[in-house]
C-alpha positions in Angstrom: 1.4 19.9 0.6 -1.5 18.3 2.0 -1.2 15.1 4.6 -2.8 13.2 6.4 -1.9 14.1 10.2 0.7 16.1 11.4 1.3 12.9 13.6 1.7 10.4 11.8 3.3 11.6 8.4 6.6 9.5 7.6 8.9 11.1 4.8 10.5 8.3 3.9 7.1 6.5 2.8 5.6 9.4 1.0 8.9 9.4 -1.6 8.8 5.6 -1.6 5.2 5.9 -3.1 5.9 7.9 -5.7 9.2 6.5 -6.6 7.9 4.6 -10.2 6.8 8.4 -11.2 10.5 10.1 -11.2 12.6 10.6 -13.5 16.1 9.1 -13.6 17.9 12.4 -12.3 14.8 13.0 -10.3 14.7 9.3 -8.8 18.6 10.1 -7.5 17.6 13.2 -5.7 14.7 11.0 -3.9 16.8 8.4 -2.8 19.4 10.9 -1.0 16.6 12.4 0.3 15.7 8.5 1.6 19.2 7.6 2.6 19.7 11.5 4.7 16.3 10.9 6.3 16.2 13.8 9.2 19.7 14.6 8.5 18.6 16.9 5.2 17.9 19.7 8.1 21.3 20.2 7.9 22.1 19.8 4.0 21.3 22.9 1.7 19.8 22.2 -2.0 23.5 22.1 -3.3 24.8 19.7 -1.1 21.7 17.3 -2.0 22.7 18.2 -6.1 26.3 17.1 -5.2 25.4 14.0 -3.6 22.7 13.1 -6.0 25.1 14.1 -9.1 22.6 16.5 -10.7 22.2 20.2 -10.2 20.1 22.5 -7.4 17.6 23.1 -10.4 16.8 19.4 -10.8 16.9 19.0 -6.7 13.9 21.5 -6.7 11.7 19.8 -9.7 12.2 16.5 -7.9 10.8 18.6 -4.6 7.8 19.8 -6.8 7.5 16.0 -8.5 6.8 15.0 -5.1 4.5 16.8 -3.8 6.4 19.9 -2.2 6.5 23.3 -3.0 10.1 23.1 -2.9 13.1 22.2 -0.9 12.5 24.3 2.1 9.0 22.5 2.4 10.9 19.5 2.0 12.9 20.3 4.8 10.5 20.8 7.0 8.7 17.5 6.7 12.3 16.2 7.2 12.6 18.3 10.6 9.1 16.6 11.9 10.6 13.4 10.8 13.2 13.6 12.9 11.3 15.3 16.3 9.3 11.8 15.7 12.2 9.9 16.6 13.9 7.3 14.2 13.2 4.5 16.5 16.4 2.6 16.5 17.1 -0.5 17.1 17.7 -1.9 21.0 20.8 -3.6 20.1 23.7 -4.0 17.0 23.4 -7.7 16.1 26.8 -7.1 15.1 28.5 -9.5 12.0 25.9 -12.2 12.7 23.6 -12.9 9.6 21.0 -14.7 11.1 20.8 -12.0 14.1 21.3 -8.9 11.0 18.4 -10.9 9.3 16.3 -10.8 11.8 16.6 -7.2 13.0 16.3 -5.7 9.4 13.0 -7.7 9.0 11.9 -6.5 12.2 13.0 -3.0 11.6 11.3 -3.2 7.7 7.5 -4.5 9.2 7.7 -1.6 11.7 8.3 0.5 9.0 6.1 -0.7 6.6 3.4 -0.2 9.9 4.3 3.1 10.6 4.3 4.2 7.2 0.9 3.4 6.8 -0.4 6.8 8.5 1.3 8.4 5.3 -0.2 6.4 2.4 -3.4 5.5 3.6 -6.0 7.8 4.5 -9.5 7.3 6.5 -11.6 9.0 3.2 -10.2 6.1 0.8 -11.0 3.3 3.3 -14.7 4.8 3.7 -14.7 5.0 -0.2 -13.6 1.5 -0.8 -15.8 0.1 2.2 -19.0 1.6 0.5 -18.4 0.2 -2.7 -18.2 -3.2 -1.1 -21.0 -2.4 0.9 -23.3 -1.8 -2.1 -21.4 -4.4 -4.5 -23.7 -7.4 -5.9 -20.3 -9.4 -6.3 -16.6 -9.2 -5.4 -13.8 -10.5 -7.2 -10.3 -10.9 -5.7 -7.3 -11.4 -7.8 -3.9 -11.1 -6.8 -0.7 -13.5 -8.0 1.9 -14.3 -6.4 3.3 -13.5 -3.5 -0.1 -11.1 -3.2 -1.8 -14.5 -3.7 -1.9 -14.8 -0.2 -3.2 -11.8 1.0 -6.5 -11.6 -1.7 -7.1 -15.4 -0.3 -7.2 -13.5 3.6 -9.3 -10.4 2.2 -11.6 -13.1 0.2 -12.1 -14.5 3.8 -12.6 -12.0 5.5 -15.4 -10.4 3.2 -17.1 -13.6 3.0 -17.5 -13.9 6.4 -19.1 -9.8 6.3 -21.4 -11.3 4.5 -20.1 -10.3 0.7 -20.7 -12.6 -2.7 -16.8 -13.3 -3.1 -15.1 -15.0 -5.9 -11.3 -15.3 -5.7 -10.5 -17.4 -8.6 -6.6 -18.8 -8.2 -6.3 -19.2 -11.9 -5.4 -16.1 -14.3 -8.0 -16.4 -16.9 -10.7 -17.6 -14.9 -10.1 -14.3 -13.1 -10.7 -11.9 -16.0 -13.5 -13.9 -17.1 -14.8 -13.6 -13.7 -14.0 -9.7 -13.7 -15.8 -9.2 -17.3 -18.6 -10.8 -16.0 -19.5 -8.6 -13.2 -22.8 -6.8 -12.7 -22.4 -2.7 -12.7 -22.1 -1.5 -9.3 -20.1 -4.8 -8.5 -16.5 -4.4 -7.2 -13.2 -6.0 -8.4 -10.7 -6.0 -5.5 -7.2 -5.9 -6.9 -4.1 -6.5 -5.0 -0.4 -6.4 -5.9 2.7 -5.1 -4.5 3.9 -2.8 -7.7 0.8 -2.4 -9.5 2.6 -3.9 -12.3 1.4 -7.6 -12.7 0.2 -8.2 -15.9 -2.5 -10.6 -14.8 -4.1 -8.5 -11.9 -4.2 -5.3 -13.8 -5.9 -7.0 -16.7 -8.3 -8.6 -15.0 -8.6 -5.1 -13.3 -9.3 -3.7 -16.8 -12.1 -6.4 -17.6 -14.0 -5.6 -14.3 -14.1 -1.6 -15.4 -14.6 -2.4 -18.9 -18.2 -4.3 -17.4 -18.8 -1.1 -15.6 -17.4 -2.6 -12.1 -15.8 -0.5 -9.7 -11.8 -1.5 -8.8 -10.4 -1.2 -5.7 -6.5 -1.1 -6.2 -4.3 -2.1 -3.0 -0.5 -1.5 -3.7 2.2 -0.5 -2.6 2.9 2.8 -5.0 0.3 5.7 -5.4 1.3 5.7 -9.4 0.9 2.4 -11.3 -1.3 0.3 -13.8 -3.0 -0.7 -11.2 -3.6 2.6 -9.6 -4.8 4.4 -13.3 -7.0 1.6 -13.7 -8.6 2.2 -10.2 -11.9 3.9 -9.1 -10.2 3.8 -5.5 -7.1 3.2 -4.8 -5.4 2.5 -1.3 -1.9 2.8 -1.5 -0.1 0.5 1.3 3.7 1.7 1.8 6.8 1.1 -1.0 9.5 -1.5 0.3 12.6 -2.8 -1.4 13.1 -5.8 -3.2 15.4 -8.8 -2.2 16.6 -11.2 -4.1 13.8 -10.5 -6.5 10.9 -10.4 -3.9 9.2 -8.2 -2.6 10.0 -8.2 1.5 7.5 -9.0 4.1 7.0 -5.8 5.3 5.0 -4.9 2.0 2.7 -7.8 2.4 2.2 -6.9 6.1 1.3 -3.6 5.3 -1.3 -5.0 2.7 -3.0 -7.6 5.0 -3.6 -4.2 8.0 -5.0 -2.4 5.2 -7.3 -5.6 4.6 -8.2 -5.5 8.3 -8.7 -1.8 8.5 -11.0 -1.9 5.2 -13.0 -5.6 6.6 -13.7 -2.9 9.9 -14.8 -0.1 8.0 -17.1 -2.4 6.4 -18.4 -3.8 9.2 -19.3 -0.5 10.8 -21.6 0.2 7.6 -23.4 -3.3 7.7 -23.4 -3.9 11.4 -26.6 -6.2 11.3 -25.2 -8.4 8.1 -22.5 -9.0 9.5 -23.1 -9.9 12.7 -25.8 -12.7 10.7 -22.3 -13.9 8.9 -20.3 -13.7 11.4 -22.4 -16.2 13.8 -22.9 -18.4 10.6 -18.7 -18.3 10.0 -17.8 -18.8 14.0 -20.2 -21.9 13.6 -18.0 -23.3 10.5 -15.2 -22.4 12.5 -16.3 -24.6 15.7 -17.7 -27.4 13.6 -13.7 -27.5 12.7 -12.3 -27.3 16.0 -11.6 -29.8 18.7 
């Protein structure tokens, strides 16, 4: 199985990624395999049937489904997990929910951060900063709780020196997506890959013979099929029917490694831009 340093590679993030591809048997195998952590060293491809109430057979499919060769390579990944260290936390905030609430969100950003080195590589971010290089026109589209991170990557292109249009509105989106010149770019963002409005307006943009950047959170989606690059940013839970923080956190470093990339191909744009933006900026500032 191929990764992308023998550093930085994260177990847990690489099944959360492909977690929407599994099967149902196959999706209980991958989240013992989650829940164990380094601690499948010690478990043998029965034990992780048992817990996952399936059979050895189905343990090694869900191995292969994910990108192993089988369960020993698993294993092994799970072995330079654990030499990595689980980074624990300092202290147990014990029964208290506001001090629980704060540790697991604090324990969920690192996560989402450290996973980062698993999901993204350096050869998409070139990819998808060359297409913006060359792109006419950007659009950004992005709802809800993504909302916010296509209005910082809107920004931050702008200021680069890119022809951005970030409609807020749905339809005005797509129409703004099927309108765009070949060779322009459509930069889609949401968490699963899933929302109906980003991945049509996706479609529209490829339908006008646009390229798509695709930033989400799972390397298998609508989203990610409807992609000419696609940078995948870490899987996190959802609670209470939102996606956590950590995702989104994940999403907006993946906006500032791709605005950097960028800016090392267009050095002499940017730096016009980014005097003209620091002169907004000052005009706004006391």
């Amino acid at each position: 199985m191929e990764q992308n340093s023998s550093d930085g590679y994260r177990l847990g993030a690489h099944v959360r990624a492909r977690l929407p591809e599994l099967r149902e048997t196959e999706a209980r195998v991958a989240q013992v395999i989650l829940d164990q952590g380094a601690d499948l060293v010690r478990l043998s491809v029965s034990d992780v049937a048992a817990l996952a109430g399936t059979a050895p057979s189905s343990v090694v499919r869900a191995c292969q489904r994910l990108g192993f060769r089988g369960y020993q390579e698993l294993k092994i990944a799970a072995a330079r997990q654990g030499a990595a260290g689980s980074g624990a936390l300092a202290s147990d905030p014990g029964d208290d929910p506001a001090a629980r609430a704060l540790a697991d969100t604090l324990h969920a950003s690192r996560e989402a951060l450290g996973d980062l080195a698993t999901t993204l590589t350096a050869t998409g971010l070139r990819a998808a900063a060359a297409a913006l290089d060359a792109a006419p026109r950007v659009v950004v589209a992005a709802a809800g709780l993504s909302a916010a991170v296509a209005a910082d990557a809107a920004y931050r292109l702008r200021a680069l020196g890119c022809v951005v249009d970030a409609p807020a509105d749905a339809l005005t989106a797509q129409l703004s997506a099927a309108q765009l010149p070949p060779g322009a770019v459509c930069l889609a963002i949401s968490h699963t890959g899933a929302t109906r409005s980003t991945v049509d307006t996706a479609r529209r943009a490829r339908l006008a013979g646009a390229e798509v950047i695709g930033l989400t959170s799972y390397a298998q989606s609508p989203l990610s099929e409807t992609s000419t690059h696609t940078l995948v940013a870490g899987g996190q839970d959802l609670v209470f029917g939102l996606e956590t923080t950590a995702s989104r956190i994940a999403h907006l470093v993946t906006i500032d490694a791709l605005a950097q990339t960028l800016l090392a191909l267009r050095t002499t744009t940017a730096e016009r831009t980014l005097h003209l933006s620091a002169d907004v900026t000052a005009d706004h500032s006391y």
